[in-house]
C-alpha positions, 0 to 999 in steps of 0.5 A, a space after each residue: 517297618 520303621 517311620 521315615 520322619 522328615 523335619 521343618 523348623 519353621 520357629 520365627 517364621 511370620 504367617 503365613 510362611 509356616 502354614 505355607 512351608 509345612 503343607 509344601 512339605 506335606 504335599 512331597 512326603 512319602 507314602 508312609 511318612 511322617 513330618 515332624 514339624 518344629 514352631 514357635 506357637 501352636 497353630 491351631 487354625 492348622 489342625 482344622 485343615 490337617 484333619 480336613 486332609 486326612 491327617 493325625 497329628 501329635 503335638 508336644 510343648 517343648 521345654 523352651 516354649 515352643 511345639 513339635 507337631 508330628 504329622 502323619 496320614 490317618 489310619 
């Protein structure tokens, strides 16, 4: 079965809407999903609270500075 990846760009955005925007999507993915996630820095205070929600995650820097952070339900 292939992954559904949905994406949020949320480069630019000032705190705390990035935080904000990306756990709204989290709370409407699908069983299954995954959330690939577009930002400008890396939000390590987000990684606390993805694990504390039973979440993984993959974070790659990207050529132009920013990160793509993919986020999935942990196995």
């Amino acid at each position: 079965m292939d992954l559904l990846i949905s994406e949020l760009d949320v480069r630019g955005l000032p705190p705390p809407e990035p935080f904000e925007n990306i756990m709204h999507a989290l709370s409407s993915l699908p069983a299954g999903g995954a959330l690939r996630v577009l930002i400008h820095r890396e939000p390590y205070p987000l990684y606390e609270v993805l694990q504390d929600m039973g979440y993984a995650w993959q974070t790659s820097a990207l050529p132009d500075g920013h990160f793509a952070i993919l986020i999935m339900q942990a196995k």
